[in-house]
N, C-alpha and C positions, 0 to 999 in steps of 0.2 A: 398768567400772561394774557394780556389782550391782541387777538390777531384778527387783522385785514386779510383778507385775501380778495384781488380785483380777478373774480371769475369765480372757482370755486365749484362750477358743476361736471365740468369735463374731467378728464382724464387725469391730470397731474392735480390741477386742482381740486377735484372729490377727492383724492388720494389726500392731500395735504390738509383739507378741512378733517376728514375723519379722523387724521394721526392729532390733529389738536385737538378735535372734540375728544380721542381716547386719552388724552391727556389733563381731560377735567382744564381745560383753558376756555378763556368767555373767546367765541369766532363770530365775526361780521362778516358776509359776504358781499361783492356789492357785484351785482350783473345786472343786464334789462330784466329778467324774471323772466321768459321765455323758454329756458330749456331746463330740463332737471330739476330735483330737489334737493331740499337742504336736511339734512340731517336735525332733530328735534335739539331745539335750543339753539339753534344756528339763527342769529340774527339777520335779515336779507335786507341789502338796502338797492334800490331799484333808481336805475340811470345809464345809457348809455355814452358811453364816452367820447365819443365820436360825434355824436352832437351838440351842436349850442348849447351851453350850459347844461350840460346831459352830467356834470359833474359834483352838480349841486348836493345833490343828497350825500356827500363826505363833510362838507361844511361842517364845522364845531365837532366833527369827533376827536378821538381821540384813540390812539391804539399803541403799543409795544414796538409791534412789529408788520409791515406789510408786504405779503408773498402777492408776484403780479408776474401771471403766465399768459401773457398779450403776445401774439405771433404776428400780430398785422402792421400797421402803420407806424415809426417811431415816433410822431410827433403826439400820437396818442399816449405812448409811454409818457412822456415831457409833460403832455396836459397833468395825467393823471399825479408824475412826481412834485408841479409847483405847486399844485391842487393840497397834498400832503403833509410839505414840506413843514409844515409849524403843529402837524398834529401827529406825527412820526417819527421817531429819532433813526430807524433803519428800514433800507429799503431792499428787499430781496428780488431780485430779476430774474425769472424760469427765462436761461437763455439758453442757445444751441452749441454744439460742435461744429454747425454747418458754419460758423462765422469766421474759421481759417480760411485764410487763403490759399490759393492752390498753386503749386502740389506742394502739400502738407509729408512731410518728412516723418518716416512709422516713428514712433515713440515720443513725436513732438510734443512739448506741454504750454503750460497758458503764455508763454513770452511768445508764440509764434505769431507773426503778422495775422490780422485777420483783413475781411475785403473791405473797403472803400462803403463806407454808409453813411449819407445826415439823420443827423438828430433830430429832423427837425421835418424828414422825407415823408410821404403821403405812400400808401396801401403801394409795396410791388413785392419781389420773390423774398421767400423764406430767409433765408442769408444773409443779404444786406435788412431785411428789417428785424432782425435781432441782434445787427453787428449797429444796428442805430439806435436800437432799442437801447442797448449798455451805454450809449455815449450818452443818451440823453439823460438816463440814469445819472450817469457819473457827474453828467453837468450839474447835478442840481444836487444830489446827498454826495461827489466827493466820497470819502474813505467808506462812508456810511452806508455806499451799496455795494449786496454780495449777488453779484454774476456769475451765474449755476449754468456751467456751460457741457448740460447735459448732453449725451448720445442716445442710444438705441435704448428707450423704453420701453421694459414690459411685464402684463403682469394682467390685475383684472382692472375692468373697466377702460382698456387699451383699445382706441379709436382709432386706428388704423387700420391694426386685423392682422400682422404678420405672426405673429403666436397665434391668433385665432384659425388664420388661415391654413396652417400646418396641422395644429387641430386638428379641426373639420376633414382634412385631407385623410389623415391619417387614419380618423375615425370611421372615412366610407371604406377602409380594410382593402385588400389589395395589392400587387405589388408598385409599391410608394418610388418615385425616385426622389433618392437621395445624394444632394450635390458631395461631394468629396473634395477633399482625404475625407475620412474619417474624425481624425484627429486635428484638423481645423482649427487653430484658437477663435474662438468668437468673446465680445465683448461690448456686454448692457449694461442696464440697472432695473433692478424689479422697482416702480413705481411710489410701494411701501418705501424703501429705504430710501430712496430718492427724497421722500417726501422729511422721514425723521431727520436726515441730514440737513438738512433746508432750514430745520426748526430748530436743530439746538443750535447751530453756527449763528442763525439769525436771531436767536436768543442770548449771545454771547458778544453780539456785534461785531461778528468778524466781517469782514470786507475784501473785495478782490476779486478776482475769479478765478474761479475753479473748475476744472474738468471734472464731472461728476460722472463717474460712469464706472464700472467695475474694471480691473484687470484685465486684459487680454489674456486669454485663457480660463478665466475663472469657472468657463466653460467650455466645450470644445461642440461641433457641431454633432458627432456623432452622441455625445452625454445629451445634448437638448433634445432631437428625432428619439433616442431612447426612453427618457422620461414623459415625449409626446406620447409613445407607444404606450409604456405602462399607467399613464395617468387615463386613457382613454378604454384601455383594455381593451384594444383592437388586435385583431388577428393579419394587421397590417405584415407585409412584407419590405424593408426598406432594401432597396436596389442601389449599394452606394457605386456612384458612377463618378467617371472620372472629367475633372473640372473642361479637360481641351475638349473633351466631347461636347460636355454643355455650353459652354461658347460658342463652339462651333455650330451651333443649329441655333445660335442668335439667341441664347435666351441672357435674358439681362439680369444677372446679379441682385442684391437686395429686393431689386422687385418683383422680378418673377419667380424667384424663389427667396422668400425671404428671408431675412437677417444672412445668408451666407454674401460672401465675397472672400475671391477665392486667394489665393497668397499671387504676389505679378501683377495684379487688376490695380487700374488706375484710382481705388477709388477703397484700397486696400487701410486705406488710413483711418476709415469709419470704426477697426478693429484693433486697429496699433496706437491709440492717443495714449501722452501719457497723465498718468495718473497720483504721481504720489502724491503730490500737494492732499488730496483731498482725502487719500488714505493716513498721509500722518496726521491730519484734522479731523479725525474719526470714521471716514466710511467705514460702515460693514455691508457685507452683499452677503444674502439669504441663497443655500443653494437651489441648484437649476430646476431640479424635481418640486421642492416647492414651489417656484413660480408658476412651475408646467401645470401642478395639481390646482393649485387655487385658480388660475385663469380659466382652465377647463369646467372648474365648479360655477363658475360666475357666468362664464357663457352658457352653462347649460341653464341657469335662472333666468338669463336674459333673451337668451333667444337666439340674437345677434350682434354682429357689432354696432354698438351707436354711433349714430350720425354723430361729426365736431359739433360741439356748440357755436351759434354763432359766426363760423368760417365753413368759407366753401368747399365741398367735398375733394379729397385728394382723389387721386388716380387710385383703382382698385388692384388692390395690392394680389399676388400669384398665380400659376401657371395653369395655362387654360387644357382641361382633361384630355383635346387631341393632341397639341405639341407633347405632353406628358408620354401620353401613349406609344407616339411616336419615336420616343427617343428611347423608350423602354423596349420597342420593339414590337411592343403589344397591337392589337388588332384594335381598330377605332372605336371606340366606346360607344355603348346604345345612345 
């Protein structure tokens, strides 16, 4: 198989080049060449998209398949899909969950309304420009794009930092608070499987979208803080606390403490999407201890979390060491 990928160095996109380079497939990336490397025998082709003819270097190829994990503008997607159109027969679009509408009803699947986006819109919020991203997609490959309308990634090489940041936590040992129940259902994708799903479906030309994300429950919060524990072998103590406690001293859900959100919370649905379509079209989800172990191996190679490629830094993701202490009861931290 010959695969495009438009990006390739960040997060979803290293994930996706590696799983085709492990698959002995000839991989073209095409970015500005500013951030990251390519894995050896990774053909790089250089242009930014966004610019005046910045799409030039696609000209006369020729590829199977093209993975395109663009989070910004849709009318960049649209450049980039007429740019293609005669040298690709399928188009894969790394798109969100965040493209429901709200309020998203728990278990709801891909028929649910998403928000109001042009095809055709310039750089604004996460949401609508990957709910524009897929139309403009769709305007131009029809059946022939498949809409990967992933949730909560993670895993290694995760540019956010909410696995990292639990981590890190966990590993300065201590007593840790931990949001509650225990038993929690939580619900991701480790980035690997993200990525292998993305290549055989788009090897098969399927088309549609699909929620790609694992089961609700495939995990539970207290199975991930435990595997944090044991992957880091800290002498960490988790303090599981009770959710009206933690709202009530205002601390905000996925991001101050991240991946939880507690059962009642407006915003409960990041954990209840449903899923089958993409489980009877093959997902598999790797368990939670391997994601925990291998993310923790990556970060300790790396140092830190990387900067996104290319897009401006999110808001930094968990709970700052005196509200922690605070709530823990603990005395204020040196």
């Amino acid at each position: 198989m010959r695969l495009l990928v438009l990006g390739g160095t960040g997060f979803v996109g290293g994930a996706t080049v590696a799983e085709a380079v492990r698959r002995g497939w000839s991989v073209t990336v095409f970015n500005r060449g500013v951030h990251g490397a390519v894995p050896p025998g990774v053909h790089r082709l250089r242009g930014d998209r966004t610019a005046p003819g910045g799409l030039a270097a696609l000209a006369g190829g020729e590829w199977d398949l093209v993975v395109d994990t663009w989070d910004g503008a849709p009318q960049a997607v649209g450049d980039a899909a007429r740019a293609l159109v005669g040298s690709v027969p399928h188009y894969v679009y790394v798109s969100s969950g965040s493209v429901y509408a709200h309020p998203l009803p728990a278990g709801a699947g891909e028929e649910a309304p998403v928000v109001e986006a042009a095809p055709d819109a310039g750089d604004g919020d996460y949401a609508p420009n990957k709910a524009g991203g897929e139309r403009a997609v769709r305007e131009v490959f029809g059946d022939a794009a498949l809409l990967v309308r992933a949730g909560l990634i993670l895993g290694p090489g995760e540019d956010i930092g909410r696995l990292p940041w639990w981590l890190e936590r966990v590993a300065r040992g201590g007593d840790v608070l931990a949001p509650g129940p225990e038993d929690l259902p939580i619900q991701y994708v480790d980035v690997r499987d993200l990525a292998a799903w993305m290549l055989d479906r788009g090897a098969e030309r399927v088309g549609g979208a699909y929620n790609v994300i694992s089961r609700s429950g495939h995990a539970t919060m207290g199975e991930l803080l435990a595997a944090v524990v044991a992957a880091t072998g800290s002498d960490a103590r988790l303090c599981w606390t009770d959710p009206e406690r933690i709202l009530a001293a205002g601390v905000v859900p996925w991001n101050d403490l991240p991946v939880w959100v507690p059962r009642g919370h407006e915003f409960r649905w990041l954990q209840e999407r449903g899923v089958e379509k993409a489980y009877a079209s093959g997902l598999t989800c790797r368990p939670v201890a391997e994601t925990v172990a291998d993310t923790w191996r990556w970060l300790r190679e790396v140092g830190s979390v990387p900067a996104r490629a290319g897009r401006p830094a999110r808001s930094a993701v968990g709970l700052d060491p005196e509200r922690e202490a605070a709530l823990l009861g603990s005395p204020r931290p040196a």
